[in-house]
C-alpha positions in Angstrom: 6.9 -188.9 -51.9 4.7 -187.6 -49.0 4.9 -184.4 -50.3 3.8 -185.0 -53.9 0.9 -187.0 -52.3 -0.2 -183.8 -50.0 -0.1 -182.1 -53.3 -2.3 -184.2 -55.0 -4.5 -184.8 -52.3 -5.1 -180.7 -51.7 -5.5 -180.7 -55.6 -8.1 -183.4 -55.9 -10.2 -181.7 -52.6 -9.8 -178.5 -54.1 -11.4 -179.6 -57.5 -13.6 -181.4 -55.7 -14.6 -178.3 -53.3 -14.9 -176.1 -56.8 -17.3 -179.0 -58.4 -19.6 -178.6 -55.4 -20.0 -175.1 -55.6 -20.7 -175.1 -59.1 -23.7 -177.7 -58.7 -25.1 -175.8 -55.5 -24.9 -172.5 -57.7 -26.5 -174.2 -60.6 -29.2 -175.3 -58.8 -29.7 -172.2 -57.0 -30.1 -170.6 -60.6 -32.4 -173.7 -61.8 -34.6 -172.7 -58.5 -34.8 -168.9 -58.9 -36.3 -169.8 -62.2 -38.8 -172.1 -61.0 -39.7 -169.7 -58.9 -40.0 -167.0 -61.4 -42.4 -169.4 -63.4 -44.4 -170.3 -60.7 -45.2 -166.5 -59.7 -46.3 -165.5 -63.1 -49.1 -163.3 -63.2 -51.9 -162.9 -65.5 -53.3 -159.4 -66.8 -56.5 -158.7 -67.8 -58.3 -155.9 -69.0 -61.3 -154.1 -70.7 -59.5 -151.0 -71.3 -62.5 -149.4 -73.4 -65.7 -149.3 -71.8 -67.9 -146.8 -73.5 -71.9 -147.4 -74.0 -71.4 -147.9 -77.7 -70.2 -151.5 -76.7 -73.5 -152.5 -74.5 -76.1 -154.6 -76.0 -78.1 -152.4 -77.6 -76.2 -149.6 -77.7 -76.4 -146.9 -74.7 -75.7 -143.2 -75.7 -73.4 -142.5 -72.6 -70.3 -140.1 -71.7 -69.4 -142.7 -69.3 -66.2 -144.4 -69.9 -64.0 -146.5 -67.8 -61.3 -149.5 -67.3 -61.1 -153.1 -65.8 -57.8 -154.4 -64.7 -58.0 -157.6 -63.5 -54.7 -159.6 -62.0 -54.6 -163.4 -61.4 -52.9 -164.3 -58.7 -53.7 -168.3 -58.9 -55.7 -168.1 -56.0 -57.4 -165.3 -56.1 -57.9 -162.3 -59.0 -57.1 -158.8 -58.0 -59.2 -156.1 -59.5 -59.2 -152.4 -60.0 -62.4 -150.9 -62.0 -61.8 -147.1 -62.7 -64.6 -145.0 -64.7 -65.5 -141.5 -65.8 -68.8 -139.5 -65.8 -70.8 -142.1 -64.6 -73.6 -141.5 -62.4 -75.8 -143.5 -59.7 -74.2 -146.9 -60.7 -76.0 -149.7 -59.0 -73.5 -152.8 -60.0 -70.9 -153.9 -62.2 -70.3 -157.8 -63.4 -68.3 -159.9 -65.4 -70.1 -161.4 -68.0 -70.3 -164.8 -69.9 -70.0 -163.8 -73.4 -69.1 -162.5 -77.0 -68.6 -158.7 -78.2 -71.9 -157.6 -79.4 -73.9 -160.3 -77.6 -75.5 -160.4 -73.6 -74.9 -163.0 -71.3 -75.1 -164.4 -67.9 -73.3 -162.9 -64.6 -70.5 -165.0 -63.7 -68.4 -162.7 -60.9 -70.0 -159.3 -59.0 -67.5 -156.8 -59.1 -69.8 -154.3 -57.0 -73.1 -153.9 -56.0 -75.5 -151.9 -53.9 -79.5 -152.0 -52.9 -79.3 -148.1 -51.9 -77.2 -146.4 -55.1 -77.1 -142.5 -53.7 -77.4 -140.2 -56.2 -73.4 -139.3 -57.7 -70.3 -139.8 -59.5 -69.3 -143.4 -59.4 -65.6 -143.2 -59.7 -65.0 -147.3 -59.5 -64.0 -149.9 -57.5 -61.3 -152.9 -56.3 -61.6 -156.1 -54.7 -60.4 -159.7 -54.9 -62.0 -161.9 -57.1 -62.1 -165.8 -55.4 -63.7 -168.8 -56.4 -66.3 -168.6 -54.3 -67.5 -165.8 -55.4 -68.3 -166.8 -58.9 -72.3 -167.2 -59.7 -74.0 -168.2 -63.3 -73.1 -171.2 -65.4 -69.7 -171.2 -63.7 -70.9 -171.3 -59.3 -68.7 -173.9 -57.9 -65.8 -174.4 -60.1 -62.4 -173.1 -60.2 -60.9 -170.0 -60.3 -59.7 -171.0 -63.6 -62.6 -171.6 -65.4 -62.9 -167.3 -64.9 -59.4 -167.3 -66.6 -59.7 -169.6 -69.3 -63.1 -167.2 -70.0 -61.3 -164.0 -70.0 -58.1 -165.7 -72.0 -60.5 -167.0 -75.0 -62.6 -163.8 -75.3 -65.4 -164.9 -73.9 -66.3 -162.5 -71.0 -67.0 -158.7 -70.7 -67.2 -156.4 -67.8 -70.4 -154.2 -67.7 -71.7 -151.1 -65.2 -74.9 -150.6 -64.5 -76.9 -147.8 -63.3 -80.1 -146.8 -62.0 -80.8 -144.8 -65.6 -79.3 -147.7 -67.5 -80.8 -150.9 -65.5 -78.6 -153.5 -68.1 -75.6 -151.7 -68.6 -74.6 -148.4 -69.0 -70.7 -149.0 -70.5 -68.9 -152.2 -71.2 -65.8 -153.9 -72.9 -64.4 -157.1 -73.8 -62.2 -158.6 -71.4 -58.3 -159.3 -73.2 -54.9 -160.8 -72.0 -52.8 -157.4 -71.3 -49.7 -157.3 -73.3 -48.1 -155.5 -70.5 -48.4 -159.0 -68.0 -46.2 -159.0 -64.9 -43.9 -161.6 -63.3 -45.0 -160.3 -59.8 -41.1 -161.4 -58.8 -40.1 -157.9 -56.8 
């Protein structure tokens, strides 16, 4: 009688021990996921800016890209171009395709442009840095811009004072998890 008790016991603890594990593991899995969700990036980009698209129209070899990655807190950019020469700034824009519009973020900028090839620039993009209609607000009011088509990125340059190339910013279909 002891002995069938000893069994039952190191049954019922073993179960017991194996129904644990399962929870712990599940909710291990429930929290990777959470996780996973809470690390998704954003990404942005103007991945056609030619002169064709500025406002009017610039005849220009320049071309370039605009990635931009949000991060929640802040956006990470890279801004890559091609025959472009003596560029003074480059913005992000309030605004529609085929229309002009207030800054709203400086991307770059310089009060001495030297005489060159302008090959781009990166940064980080945080709220405090936004200027226009949208100086003081959130970070998110830049993203809920950029995610309903209604901002563009621009370069400008000493030959081309409002914009020498430009595209549309769009929700990349290529967008990241950021989880490594």
């Amino acid at each position: 009688m002891a002995i069938k008790k000893a069994r039952r016991l190191t049954f019922i603890t073993t179960i017991s021990v194996a129904l644990l594990y399962t929870a712990i593991i599940t909710s291990q899995n429930s929290l990777d996921m959470a996780k996973q969700k809470a690390f998704a990036q954003e990404v942005f980009v103007a991945s056609n800016m030619t002169g064709a698209k500025e406002v009017p129209p610039v005849n220009s070899m320049a071309s370039g890209t605009a990635t931009l990655v949000n991060n929640q807190t802040f956006i990470d950019y890279d801004l890559s171009v091609s025959d472009l020469y003596n560029a003074t700034s480059a913005h992000i824009h309030q605004g529609k395709a085929g229309a002009n519009g207030p800054i709203v973020v400086t991307l770059y900028k310089t009060a001495d442009p030297s005489p060159g090839l302008f090959g781009g620039y990166s940064g980080n993009i945080t709220s405090s840095m936004l200027e226009g209609p949208l100086k003081g607000q959130q970070l998110s009011a830049l993203v809920d811009l950029m995610s309903n088509g209604q901002a563009y990125v621009n370069v400008h340059t000493i030959k081309n004072k409002n914009g020498e190339i430009r595209d549309q910013v769009t929700l990349s279909s290529g967008n990241t998890t950021g989880i490594t």
